[in-house]
N, C-alpha and C positions, 0 to 999 in steps of 0.2 A: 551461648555466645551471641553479642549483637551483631544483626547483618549490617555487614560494610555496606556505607553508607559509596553510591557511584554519580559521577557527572555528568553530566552530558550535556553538548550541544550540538548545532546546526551547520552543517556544512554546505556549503552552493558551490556546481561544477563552476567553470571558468565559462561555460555557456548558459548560465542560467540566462542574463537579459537577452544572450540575442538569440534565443528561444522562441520560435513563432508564438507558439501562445502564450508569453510574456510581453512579445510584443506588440499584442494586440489589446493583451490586456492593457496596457499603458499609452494607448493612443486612445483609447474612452477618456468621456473627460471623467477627471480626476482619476487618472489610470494609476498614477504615482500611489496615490492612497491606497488605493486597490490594494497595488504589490506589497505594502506595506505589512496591508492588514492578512495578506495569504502569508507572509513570511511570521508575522505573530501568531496565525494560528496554527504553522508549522511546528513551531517552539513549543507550543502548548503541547501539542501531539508526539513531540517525540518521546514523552516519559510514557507514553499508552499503547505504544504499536502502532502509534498513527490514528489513533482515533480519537474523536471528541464527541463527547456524550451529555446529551441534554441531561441535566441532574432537575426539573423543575422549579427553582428558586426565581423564576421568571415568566415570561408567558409563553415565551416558544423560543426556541433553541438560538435565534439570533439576536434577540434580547435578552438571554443571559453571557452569550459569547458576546456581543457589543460593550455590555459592564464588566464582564471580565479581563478584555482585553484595552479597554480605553477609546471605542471607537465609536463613531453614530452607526444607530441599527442599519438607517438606509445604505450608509454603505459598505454595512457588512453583508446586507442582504442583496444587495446587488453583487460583491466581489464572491460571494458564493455559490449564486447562481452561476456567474459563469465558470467559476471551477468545477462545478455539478457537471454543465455543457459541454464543455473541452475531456472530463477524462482526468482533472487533476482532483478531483474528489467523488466520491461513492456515498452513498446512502441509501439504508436500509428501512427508510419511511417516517425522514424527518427526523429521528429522534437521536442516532448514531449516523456520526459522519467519517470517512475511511480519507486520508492523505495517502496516498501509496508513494507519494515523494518523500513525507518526513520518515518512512521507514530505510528506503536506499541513502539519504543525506545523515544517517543520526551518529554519530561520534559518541564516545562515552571511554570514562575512566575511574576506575573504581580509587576509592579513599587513599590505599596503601600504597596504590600507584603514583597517587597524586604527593602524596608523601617522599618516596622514592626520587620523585624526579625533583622536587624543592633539596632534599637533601645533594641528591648530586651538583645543583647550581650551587648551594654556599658553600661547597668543599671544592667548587672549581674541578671538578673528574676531568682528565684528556678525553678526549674526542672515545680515543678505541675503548677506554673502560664503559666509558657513557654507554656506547654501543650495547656493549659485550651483557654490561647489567641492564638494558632495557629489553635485550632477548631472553636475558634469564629469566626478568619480572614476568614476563609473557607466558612464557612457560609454566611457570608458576599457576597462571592466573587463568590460563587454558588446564591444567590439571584439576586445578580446585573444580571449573567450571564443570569437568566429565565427570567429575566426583558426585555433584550437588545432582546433575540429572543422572545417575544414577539411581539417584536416593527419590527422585519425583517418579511417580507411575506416568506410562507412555499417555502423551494426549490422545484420546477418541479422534476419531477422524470423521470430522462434519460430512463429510459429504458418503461414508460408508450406514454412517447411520443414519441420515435424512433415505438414500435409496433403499437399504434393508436388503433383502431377497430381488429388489429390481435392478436383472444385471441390465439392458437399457441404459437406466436412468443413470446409475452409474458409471458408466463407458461415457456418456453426454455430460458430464459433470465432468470425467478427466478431461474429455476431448476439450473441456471447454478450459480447463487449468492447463492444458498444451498449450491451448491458444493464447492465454495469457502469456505462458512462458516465452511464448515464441515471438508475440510485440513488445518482448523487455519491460514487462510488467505482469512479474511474477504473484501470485496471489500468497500471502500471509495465512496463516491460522484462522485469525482475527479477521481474514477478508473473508475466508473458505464461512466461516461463521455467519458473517452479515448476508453472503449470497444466499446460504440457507435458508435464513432468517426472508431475505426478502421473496427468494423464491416459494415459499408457503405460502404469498399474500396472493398467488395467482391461481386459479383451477386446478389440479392437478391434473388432470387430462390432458393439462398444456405447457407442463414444466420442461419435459423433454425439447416441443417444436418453439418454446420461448428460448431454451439454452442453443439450440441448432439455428435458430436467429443471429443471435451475437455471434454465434463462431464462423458463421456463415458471412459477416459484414467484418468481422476481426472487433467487434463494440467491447470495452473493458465493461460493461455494465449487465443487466439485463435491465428489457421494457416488455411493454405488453406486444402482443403478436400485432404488428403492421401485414393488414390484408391486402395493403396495394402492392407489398414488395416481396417481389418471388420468395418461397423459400425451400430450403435444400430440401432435396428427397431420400428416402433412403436412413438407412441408420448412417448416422454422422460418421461412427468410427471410417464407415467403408466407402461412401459418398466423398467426404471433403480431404481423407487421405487420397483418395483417387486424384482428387483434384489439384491439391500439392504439387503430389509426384507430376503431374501432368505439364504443371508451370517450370517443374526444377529442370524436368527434360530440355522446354523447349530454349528456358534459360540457357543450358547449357551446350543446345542446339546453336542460340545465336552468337556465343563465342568460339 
């Protein structure tokens, strides 16, 4: 049987412009185009988990995104540095790029659904049936869904197999997927992947005090080890939970 064909588009909260970095990005000149062109490459992303992937049909990833999307290199290569800067995009060494916004904003509706709700406009449904059959269709369409991963084998989990036997490494990997959770920018499959991917590109000697870096500054990324700027001691798990608890007390001290 042919897989249902699904929809999907782009949703923006009701604060996306008066967003700090929105609004920063729009007060460079030509900010307007900027925003324009992070919102097309949003669109692009949301059919992939957020990611765009240099396919080679050009010279380097922003001149084949510049022709794909209808825009000058220069200012796609400007409008993506500074989304790389800010935390609204990730990269794993040029080549894949991570939107962690087009994954929280992405909408979608599958074929039959779309079908469904055209049917209930030309037969005019009251209000309560409209209701009553779009909870049905859900239902529906959440069943199918437990059905289908049922039938798929569980995904590998990037980051049990990048550590292997190193529990360490792996406690510094969750601590570090807390931390994301806990700045409301949750890490995806697809991201837990790309960190993988990029944290190989460093010494392994320094994967752990690279990951206890970011979680140490709250950074959604990794970079190489800054010597100038203190960094945590201690195994992460026991060191920066300490330090947590220490903030919640006094938080809760000054009320």
């Amino acid at each position: 049987m042919a897989e249902a064909k699904r929809y999907f588009w782009l949703k923006l909260h009701d604060d996306f412009f008066s967003s700090i970095r929105i609004k920063k990005l729009r007060k460079m000149a030509g900010g307007d185009t900027y925003v324009i062109i992070y919102l097309k490459m949003q669109l692009k992303a949301i059919k992939t988990d957020g990611c765009l992937t240099w396919k080679g049909y050009e010279q380097d990833f922003v001149d084949e995104l510049s022709l794909d999307i209808d825009e000058e290199p220069d200012n796609v290569r400007v409008t993506l540095a500074y989304l790389l800067s800010c935390g609204l995009a990730e990269t794993d060494g040029n080549a894949n790029f991570f939107l962690p916004y087009a994954i929280e904003n992405t909408g979608s509706e599958s074929s039959a659904a779309e079908r469904m709700r055209k049917m209930r406009e030309r037969n005019n449904v009251t209000p309560m049936l409209h209701e009553r059959y779009g909870e049905k269709e859900k239902d529906i369409e959440k069943d199918i869904e437990k059905e289908e991963k049922k039938k798929k084998p569980p995904k590998a989990d990037a980051f049990a197999e990048l550590a292997g036997d190193d529990a360490d490494l792996l406690q510094a990997l969750r601590d570090f997927n807390e931390m994301r959770t806990r700045i409301k920018h949750p890490l995806s499959d697809r991201a837990k992947a790309m960190l993988v991917s990029k944290l190989q590109t460093f010494p392994r000697d320094q994967w752990i005090a690279i990951l206890d870096q970011s979680i140490f500054h709250s950074w959604q990324g990794i970079f190489p080890l800054d010597k100038k700027t203190p960094q945590p001691s201690g195994k992460t798990a026991d060191a920066l939970h300490a330090s947590y608890q220490m903030m919640e007390e006094w938080a809760n001290d000054q009320n």
